[in-house]
C-alpha positions in Angstrom: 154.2 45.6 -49.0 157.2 43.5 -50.1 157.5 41.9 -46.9 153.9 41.1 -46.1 154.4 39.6 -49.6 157.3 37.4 -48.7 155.4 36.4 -45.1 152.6 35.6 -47.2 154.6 33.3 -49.6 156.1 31.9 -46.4 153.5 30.9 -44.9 151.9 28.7 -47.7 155.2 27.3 -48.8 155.4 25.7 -45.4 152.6 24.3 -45.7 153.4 22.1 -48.7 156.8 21.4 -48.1 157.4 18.6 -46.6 158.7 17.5 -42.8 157.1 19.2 -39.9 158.9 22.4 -38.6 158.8 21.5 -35.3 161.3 18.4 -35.7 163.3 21.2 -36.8 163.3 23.3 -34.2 163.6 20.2 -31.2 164.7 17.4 -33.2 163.4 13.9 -33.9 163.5 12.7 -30.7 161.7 15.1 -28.8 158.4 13.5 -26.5 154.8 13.6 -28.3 153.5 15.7 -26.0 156.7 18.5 -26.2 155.8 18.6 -29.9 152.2 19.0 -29.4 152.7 21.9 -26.9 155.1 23.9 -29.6 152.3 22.7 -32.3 150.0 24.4 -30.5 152.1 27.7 -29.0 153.3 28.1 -33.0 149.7 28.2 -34.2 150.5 25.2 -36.5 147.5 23.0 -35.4 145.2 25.2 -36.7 144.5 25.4 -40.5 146.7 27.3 -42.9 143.7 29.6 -44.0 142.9 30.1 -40.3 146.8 31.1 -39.6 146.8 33.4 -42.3 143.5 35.0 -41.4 144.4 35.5 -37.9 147.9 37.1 -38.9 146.2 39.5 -41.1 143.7 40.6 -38.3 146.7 40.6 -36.6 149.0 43.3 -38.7 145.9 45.4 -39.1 146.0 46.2 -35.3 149.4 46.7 -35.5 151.3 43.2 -34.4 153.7 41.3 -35.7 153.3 38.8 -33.6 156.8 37.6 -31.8 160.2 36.8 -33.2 161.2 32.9 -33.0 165.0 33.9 -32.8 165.1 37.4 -30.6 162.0 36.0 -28.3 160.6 39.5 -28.2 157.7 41.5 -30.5 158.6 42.2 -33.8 157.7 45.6 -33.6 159.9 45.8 -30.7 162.5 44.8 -33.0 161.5 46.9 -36.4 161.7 50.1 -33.3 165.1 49.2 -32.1 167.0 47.8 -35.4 165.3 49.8 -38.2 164.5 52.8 -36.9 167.5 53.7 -35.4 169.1 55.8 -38.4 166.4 58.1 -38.2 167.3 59.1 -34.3 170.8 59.7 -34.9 171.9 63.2 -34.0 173.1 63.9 -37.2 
């Protein structure tokens, strides 16, 4: 629960903060058109309330949608990284 909580909190916090995330992530002098494109592969041209809604759906079916920084599933990850201890042989 703690981390839908903190995805939650995320996700509206970046919404009034300001800047756009995807200067961030390809910098100021990136082409219209390249922003656009991550804009609208990141989900952020659609409505917060719309985001959130679809991410919820989302979780209840069991994704976590895909990791920015490891470009794989989340759940992929959460298998591999978390779950591990419980597979040793000891």
């Amino acid at each position: 629960m703690g981390a839908a909580r903190c995805y939650h909190t995320g996700l509206f916090l970046t919404a009034l903060v300001p800047g756009d995330p995807v200067d961030v992530m390809l910098g100021e002098r990136a082409s219209g058109a390249d922003r656009e494109a991550l804009r609208a592969s990141l989900g952020l041209d659609k409505p917060i309330v719309e985001r959130w809604s679809s991410y919820v759906l989302n979780v209840m079916q069991g994704d976590l949608g895909d990791s920015l920084l490891k470009q794989r599933p989340v759940t992929d990850s959460f298998k591999k990284d978390f779950l591990r201890p419980f597979n040793s042989p000891f």
